[in-house]
C-alpha distance (Angstrom), angle and dihedral (degrees) to the residues before:
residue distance angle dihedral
X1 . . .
X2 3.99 . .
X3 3.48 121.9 .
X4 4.07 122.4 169.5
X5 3.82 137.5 170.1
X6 4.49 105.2 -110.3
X7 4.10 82.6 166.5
X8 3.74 97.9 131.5
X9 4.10 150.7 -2.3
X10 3.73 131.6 -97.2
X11 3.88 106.7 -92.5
X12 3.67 95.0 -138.8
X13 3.86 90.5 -178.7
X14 4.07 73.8 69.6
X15 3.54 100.3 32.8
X16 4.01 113.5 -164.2
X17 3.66 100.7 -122.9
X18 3.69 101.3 170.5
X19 3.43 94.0 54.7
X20 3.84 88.1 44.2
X21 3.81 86.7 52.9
X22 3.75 95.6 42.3
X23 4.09 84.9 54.4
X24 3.68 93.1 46.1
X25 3.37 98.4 43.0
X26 4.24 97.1 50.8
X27 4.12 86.1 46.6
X28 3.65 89.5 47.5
X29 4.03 93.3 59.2
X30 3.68 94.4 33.0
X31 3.97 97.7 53.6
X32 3.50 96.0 22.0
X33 4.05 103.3 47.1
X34 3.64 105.4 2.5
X35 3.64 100.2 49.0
X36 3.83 94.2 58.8
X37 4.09 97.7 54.8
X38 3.62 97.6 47.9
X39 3.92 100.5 112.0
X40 3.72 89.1 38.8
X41 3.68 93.5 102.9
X42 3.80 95.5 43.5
X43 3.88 96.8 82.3
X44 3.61 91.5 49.5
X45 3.76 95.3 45.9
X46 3.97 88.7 45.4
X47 4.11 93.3 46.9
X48 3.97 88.0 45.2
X49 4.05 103.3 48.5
X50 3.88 97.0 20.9
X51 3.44 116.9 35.6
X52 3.84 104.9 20.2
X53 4.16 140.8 60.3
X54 3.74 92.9 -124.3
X55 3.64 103.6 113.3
X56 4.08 85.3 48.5
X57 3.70 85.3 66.2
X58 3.91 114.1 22.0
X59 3.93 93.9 38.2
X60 4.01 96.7 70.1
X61 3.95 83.5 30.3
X62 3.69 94.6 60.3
X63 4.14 86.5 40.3
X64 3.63 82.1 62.6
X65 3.10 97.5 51.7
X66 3.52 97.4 49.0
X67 3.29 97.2 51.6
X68 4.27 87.1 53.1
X69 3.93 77.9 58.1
X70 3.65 96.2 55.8
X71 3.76 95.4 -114.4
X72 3.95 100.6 121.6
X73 3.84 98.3 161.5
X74 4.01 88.0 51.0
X75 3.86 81.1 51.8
X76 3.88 98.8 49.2
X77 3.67 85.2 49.0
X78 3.57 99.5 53.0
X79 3.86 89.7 48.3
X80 4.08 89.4 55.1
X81 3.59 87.5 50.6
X82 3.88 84.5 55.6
X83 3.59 93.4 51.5
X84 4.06 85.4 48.1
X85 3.62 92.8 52.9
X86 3.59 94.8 52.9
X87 3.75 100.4 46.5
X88 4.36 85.5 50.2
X89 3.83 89.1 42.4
X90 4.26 90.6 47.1
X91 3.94 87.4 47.4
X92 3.60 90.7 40.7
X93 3.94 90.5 56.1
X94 3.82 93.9 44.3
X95 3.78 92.5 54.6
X96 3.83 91.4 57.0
X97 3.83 95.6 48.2
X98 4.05 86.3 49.2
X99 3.89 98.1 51.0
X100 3.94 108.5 -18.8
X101 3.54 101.2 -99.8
X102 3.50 122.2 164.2
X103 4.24 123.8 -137.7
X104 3.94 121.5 -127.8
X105 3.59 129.2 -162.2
X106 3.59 89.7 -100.8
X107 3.62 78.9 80.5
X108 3.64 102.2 53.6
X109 3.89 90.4 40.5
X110 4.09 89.8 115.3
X111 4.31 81.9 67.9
X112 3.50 97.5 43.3
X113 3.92 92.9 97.9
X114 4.34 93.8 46.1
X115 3.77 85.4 49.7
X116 3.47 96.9 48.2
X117 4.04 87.6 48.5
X118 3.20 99.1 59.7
X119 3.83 96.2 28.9
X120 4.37 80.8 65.0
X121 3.45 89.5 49.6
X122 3.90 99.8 107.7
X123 3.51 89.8 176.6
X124 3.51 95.1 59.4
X125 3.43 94.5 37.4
X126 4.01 89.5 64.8
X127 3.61 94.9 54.7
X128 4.10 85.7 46.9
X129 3.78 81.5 61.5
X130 4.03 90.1 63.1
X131 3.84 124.3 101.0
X132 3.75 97.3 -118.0
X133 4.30 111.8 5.8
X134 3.34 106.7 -144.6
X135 4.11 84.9 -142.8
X136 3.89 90.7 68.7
X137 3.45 91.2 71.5
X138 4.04 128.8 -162.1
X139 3.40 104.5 -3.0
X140 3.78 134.3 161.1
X141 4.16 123.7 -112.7
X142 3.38 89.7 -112.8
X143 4.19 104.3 53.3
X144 4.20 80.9 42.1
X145 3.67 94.0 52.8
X146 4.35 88.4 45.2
X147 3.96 86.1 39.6
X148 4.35 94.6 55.1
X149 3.92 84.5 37.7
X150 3.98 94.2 54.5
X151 3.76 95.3 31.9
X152 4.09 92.3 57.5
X153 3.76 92.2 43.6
X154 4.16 87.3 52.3
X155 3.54 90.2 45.1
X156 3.82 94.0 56.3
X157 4.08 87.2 40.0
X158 3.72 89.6 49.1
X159 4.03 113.9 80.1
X160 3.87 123.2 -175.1
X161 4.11 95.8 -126.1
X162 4.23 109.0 -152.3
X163 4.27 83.7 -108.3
X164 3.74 84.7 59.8
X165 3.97 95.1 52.6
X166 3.11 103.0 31.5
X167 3.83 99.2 51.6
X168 3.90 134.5 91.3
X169 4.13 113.7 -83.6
X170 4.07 97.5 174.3
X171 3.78 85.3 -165.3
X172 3.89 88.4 55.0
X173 4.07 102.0 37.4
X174 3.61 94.2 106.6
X175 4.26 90.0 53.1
X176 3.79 90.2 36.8
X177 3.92 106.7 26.6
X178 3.98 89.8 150.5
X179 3.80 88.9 74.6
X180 4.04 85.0 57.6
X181 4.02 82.8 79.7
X182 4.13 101.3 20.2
X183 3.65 91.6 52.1
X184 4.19 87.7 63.4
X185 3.79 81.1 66.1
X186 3.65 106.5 57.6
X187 3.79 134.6 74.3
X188 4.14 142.2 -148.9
X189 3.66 88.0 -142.4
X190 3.71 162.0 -36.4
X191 3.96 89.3 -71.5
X192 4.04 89.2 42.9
X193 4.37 85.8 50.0
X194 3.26 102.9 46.3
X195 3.50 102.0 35.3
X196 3.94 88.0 57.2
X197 3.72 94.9 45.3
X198 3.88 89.2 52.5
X199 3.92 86.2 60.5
X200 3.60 97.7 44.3
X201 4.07 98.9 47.1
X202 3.94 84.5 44.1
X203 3.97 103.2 46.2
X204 4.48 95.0 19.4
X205 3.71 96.7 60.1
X206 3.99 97.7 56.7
X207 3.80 87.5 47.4
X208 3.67 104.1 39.6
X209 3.99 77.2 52.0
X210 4.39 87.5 69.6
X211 3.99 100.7 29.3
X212 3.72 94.8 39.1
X213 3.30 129.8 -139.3
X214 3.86 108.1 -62.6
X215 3.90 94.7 38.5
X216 3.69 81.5 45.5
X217 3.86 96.5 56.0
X218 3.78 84.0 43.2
X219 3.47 101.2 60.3
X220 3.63 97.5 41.7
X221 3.82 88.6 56.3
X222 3.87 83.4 48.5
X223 3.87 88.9 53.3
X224 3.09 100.0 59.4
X225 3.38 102.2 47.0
X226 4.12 90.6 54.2
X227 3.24 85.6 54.4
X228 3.23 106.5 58.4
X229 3.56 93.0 34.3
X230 3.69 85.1 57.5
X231 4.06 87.0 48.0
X232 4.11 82.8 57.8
X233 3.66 96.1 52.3
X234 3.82 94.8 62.7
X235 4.05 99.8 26.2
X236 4.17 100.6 19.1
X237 3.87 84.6 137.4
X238 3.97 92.6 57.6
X239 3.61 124.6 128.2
X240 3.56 95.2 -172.9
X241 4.09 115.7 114.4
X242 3.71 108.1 -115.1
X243 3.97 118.5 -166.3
X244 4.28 140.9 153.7
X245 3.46 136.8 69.2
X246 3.78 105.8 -85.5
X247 3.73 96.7 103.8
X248 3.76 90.9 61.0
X249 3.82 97.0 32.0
X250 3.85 81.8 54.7
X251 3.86 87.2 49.8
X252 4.24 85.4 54.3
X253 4.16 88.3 47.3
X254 4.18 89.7 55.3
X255 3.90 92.2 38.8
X256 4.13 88.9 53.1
X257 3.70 85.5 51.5
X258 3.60 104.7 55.3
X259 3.69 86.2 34.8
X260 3.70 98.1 59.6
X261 3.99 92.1 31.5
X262 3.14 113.7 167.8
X263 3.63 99.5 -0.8
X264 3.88 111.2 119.6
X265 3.91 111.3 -113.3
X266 3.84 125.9 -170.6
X267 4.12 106.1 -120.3
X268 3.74 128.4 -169.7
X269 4.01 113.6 -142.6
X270 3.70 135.5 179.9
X271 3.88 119.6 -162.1
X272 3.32 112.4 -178.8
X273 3.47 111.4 -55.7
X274 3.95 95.5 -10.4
X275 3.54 129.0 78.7
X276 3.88 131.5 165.8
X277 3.73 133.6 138.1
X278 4.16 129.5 -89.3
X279 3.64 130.0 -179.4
X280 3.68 114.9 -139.6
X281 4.19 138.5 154.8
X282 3.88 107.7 -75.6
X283 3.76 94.6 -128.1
X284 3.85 86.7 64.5
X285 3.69 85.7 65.0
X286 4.06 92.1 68.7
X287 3.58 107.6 69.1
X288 3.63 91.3 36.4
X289 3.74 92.8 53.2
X290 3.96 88.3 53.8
X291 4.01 99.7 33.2
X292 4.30 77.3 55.4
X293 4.09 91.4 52.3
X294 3.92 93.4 34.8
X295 3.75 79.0 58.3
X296 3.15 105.5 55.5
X297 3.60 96.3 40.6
X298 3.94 91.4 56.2
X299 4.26 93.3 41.4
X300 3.27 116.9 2.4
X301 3.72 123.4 110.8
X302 3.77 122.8 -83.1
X303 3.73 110.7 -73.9
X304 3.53 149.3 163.7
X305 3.67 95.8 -130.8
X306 4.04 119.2 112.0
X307 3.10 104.5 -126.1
X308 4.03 95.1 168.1
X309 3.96 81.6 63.4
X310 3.89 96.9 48.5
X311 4.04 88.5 51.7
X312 3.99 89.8 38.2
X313 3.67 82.5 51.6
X314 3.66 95.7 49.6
X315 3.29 95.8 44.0
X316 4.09 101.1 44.3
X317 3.86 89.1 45.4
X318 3.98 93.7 55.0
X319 3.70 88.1 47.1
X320 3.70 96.2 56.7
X321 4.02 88.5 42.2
X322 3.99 77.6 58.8
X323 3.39 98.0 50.1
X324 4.22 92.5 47.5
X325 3.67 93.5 49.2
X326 3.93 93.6 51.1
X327 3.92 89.1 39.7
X328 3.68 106.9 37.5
X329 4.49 100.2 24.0
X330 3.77 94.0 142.1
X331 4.33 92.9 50.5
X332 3.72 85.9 40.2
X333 4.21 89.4 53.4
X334 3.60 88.6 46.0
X335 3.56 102.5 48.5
X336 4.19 92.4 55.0
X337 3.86 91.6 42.8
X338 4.05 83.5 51.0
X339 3.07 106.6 43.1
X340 4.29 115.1 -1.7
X341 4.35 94.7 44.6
X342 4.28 91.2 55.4
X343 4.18 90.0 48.1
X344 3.58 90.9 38.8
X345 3.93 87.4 52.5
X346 3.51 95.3 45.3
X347 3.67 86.5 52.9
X348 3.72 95.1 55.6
X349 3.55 86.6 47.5
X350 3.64 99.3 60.4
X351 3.31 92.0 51.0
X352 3.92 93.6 51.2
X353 4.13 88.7 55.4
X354 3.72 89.4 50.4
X355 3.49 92.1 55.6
X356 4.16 95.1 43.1
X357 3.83 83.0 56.9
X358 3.49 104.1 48.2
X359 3.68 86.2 45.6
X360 3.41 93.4 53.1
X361 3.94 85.3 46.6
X362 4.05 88.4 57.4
X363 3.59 92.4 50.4
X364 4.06 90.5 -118.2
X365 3.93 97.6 133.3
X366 3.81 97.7 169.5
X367 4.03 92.2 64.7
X368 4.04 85.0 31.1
X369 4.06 83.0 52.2
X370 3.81 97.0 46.7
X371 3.70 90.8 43.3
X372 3.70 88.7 62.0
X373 3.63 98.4 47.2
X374 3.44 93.0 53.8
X375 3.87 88.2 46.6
X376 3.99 87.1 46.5
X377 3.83 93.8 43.5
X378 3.89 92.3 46.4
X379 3.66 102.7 53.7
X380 3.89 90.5 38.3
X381 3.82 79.3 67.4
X382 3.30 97.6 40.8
X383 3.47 104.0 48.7
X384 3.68 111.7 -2.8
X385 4.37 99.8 -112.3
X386 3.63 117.5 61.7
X387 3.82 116.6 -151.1
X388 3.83 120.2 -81.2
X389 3.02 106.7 -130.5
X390 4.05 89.5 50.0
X391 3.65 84.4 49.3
X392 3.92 89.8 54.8
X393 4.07 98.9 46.2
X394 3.89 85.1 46.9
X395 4.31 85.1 50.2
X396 3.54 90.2 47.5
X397 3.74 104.9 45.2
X398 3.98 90.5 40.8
X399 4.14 87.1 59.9
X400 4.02 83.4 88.6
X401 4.05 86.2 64.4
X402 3.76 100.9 44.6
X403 3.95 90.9 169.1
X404 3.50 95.4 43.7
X405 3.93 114.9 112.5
X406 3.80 86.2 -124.7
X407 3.73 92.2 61.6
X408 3.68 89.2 55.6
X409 3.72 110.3 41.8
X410 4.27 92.0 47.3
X411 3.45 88.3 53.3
X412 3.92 92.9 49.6
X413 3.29 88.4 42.8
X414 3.93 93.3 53.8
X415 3.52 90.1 45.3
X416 3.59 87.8 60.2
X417 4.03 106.1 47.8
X418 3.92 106.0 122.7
X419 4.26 110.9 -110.3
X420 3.54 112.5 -77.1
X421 3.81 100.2 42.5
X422 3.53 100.1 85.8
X423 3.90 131.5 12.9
X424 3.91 105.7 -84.4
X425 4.47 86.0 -128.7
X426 3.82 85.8 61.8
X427 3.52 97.7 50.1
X428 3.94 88.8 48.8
X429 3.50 86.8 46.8
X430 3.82 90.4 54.3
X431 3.42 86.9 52.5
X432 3.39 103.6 62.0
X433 3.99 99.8 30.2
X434 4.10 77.2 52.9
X435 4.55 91.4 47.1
X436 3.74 91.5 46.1
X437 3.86 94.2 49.1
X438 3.16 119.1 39.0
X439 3.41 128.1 110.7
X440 3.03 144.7 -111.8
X441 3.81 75.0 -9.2
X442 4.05 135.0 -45.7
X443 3.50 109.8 -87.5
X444 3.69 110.1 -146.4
X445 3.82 116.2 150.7
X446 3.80 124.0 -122.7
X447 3.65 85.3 -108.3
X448 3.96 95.3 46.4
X449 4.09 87.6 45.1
X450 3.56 97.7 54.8
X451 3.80 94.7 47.5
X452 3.45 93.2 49.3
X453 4.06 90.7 47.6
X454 4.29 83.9 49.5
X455 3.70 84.2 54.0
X456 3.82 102.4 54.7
X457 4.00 92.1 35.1
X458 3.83 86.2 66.2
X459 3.96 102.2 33.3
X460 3.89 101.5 51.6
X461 3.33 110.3 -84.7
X462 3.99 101.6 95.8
X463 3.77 95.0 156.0
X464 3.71 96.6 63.9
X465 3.61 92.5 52.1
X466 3.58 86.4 47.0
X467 3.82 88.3 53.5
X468 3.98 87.1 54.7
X469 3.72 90.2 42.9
X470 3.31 89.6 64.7
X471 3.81 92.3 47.8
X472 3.77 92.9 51.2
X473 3.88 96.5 51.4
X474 4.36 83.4 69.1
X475 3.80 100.6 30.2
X476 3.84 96.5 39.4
X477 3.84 112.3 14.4
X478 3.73 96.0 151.5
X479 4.11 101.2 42.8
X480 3.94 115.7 129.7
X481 3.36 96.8 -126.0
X482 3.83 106.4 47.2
X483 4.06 93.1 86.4
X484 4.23 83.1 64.1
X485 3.91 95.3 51.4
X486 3.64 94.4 52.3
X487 3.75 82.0 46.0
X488 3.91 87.3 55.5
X489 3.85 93.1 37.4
X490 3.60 80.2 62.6
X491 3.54 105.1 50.2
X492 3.81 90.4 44.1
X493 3.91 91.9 55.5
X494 3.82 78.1 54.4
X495 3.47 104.1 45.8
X496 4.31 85.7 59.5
X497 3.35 98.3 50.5
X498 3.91 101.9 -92.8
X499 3.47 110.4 135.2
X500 3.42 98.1 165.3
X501 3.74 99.4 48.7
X502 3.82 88.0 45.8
X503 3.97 94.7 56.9
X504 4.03 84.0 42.7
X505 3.92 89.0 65.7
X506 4.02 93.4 39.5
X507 3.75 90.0 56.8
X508 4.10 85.7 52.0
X509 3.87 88.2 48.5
X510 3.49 89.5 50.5
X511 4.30 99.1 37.4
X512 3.75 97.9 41.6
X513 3.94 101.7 36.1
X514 3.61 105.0 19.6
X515 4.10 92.7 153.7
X516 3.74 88.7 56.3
X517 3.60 128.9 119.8
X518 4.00 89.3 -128.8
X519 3.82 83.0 55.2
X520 3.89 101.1 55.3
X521 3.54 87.9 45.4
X522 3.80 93.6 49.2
X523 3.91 92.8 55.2
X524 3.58 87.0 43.5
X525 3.85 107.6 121.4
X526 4.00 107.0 -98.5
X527 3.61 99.1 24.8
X528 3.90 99.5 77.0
X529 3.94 110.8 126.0
């Protein structure tokens, strides 16, 4: 079962650069040191099980050992391994007799994980380095001289790579406690990297985008670390490697949970063969995240994953989350309102358009209508100029309402829209679908009329501002402005071609408002239509 947050986009105006470094910088070790040194442990691992005697010797030995340690099930399990090794090493040596075949360590691959246990065991590996370990036991001069002879010729095959030192040991965290934060860093493999960074640029970014960058970086240091001390708590006497960047990724997944709380978030999940997409509150997302691991850790199949990390992870993450929101409320509030509350409304947006469309697609224009007044109505809140073409659909589909207040205000608001965000022909047509309409009558101020008039005079359509010209001359003889739109009524009957209309509108300038500025200018020599 898979389930992910896909709420929202990268804001690349606000790029998330720690979670672009964090990326970078586990790719960069992975490809660029780890990829090189990963058949370095094969020769040793092929000398030790295949061509030497050492597990004869050092298997029981280290079952010993164990069991001086108080760890009799490791012991028991280190003594089947012994019996394993002999069977594969007694059917190894009968197929060469029969036909000369040789084994490979494809063979022994069942012991790879009991030799790598107690290969990792630095503590037993110092005592190996003694003349005669008491752990061996009774044995003869002979096997003791073969034993030193094999073990120094391993030794010198067998290289620590930087994945080996580097990684998590539980059983050595307290001689090693630096891997408890390099070992976050470090990967089994190309799968194991990339699948990790996938989660991390997906879930980081939309967190990173509310801590910030350096409380960011903090807590997914902090993740890790609860993790894996969460991973010692239940397996502190493991000798098993543990590496990658789950626990702290984890950490990120219970931090965006508590962050987001009860905020609903759109998730992708795949069950099985079914996947689809749900939106549901982001707190929701926490127990089912660790109910999923606790799962699998209880009855899932044998695997290498950690899953006392992922629910460490989970569980650290949400705590810090806690700890932020109680500490740091007000930066928390501010952060959504800045930068959550706009995508959020752009979201709901989106999905308001789509559903104006398809309404208008269906032929059902009163929900296509109310779709785009609330679309109208929002982003006039929002940011102060709704889109024209909304403004247009919402013009059009209010013509069946002429005396309804919606009517009215779109079209004033059309009228209105600065040049260049609609074609100047639909705004003149607007005009006079909106003139012949409206009812009782249009209500366009003085002020509203004349700009409007202004606006035609100079973009081709000189006979409507005529038309309101003629208008203002009754409704609003003495306004300040009305000597310059028979001045532009003028020049647009000029501009098409109409001479005579143009010199019509000069000799009004010049009759009605002969102390004008418009008037001196127009009797100026040059300027005569």
């Amino acid at each position: 079962m898979l389930i992910i947050p896909v709420d929202r986009k990268p804001d690349w105006k606000r790029p998330p650069l720690v979670t672009i470094f964090l990326v970078l910088v586990n790719l960069l070790i992975y490809f660029g040191i780890q990829w090189h040194e990963r058949s370095q442990m094969e020769p040793a691992a092929h000398y030790y099980l295949v061509e030497s005697r050492l597990p004869e010797f050092e298997f029981p030995a280290y079952a010993r050992y164990l069991e001086s340690d108080n760890k009799p099930e490791a012991a028991t399990a280190m003594r089947r391994a012994l019996e394993r090794w002999r069977r594969l090493r007694a059917r190894a040596d009968l197929a060469a007799a029969r036909d000369g075949s040789t084994a490979s360590l494809k063979n022994y691959q069942q012991l790879i994980e009991s030799w790598y246990v107690l290969d990792a065991d630095l503590r037993f590996g110092a005592l190996m380095q003694q003349a005669k370990p008491a752990v061996l036991g009774a044995i003869a001069d002979d096997d003791l001289a073969e034993w030193k002879e094999q073990r120094e010729h391993y030794v010198q095959t067998r290289k620590r790579s930087f994945t080996e030192r580097y990684s998590l040991i539980p059983a050595q965290a307290s001689e090693r406690p630096v891997t408890l934060l390099t070992h976050m860093f470090l990967h089994a493999s190309v799968e194991h990297v990339l699948g990790n960074m996938v989660f991390l640029a997906m879930v980081g970014y939309a967190v990173e985008i509310l801590l910030g960058g350096g409380w960011y970086l903090l807590f997914y240091l902090l993740s890790g670390l609860l993790s894996a001390a969460f991973y010692l708590v239940f397996r502190g006497d493991s000798m098993i490697m543990s590496l990658g960047a789950s626990g702290a990724i984890s950490g990120v997944m219970g931090i965006y949970t508590v962050l987001y709380g009860l905020r609903k978030i759109r998730f992708f999940y795949w069950f099985l063969f079914y996947f689809d997409f749900v939106k549901a509150p982001a707190l929701i997302m926490l127990p089912i995240w660790v109910g999923k691991e606790a799962f699998d850790l209880w009855f899932g199949a044998p695997s290498n994953t950690n899953y006392y990390a992922h629910i460490g992870g989970l569980l650290g993450g949400a705590l810090l989350a806690l700890l932020y929101r109680l500490l740091a409320r007000r930066k928390l509030e501010q952060a959504h309102a800045s930068y959550i509350a706009p995508a959020d409304d752009d979201e709901r947006l989106r999905s308001l358009q789509q559903s104006a469309y398809a309404a208008l697609g269906r032929l059902d224009f009163e929900r296509a209508r109310r779709d785009f007044g609330h679309l109208v109505s929002k982003t006039l809140a929002q940011q102060g100029t709704p889109q024209p073409d909304w403004l247009l659909q919402l013009f059009t589909l209010s013509k069946q309402a002429p005396a309804g207040a919606a009517f009215h205000k779109t079209a004033a608001m059309l009228l209105r829209l600065p040049k260049g965000s609609l074609a100047e022909d639909k705004i003149h047509q607007v005009y006079l679908d909106y003139v012949a309409r409206a009812e009782p009558r249009p209500q366009l101020s003085s002020e509203q009329s004349l700009a409007v008039a202004k606006r035609f005079a100079l973009n081709g359509q000189p006979q409507t501002a005529a038309a309101i010209l003629q208008i203002l001359m009754v409704t609003a003889r003495q306004h300040q402005q009305l000597p310059q739109l028979v001045q532009f009524v003028a020049r647009g009957f000029m501009a098409a071609g109409l001479h005579d209309k143009a010199r019509h509108y000069q000799q009004l300038l010049l009759q009605q408002f002969p102390l004008s500025e418009e008037s001196r200018i127009a009797t100026s020599p040059g300027n005569r239509y």
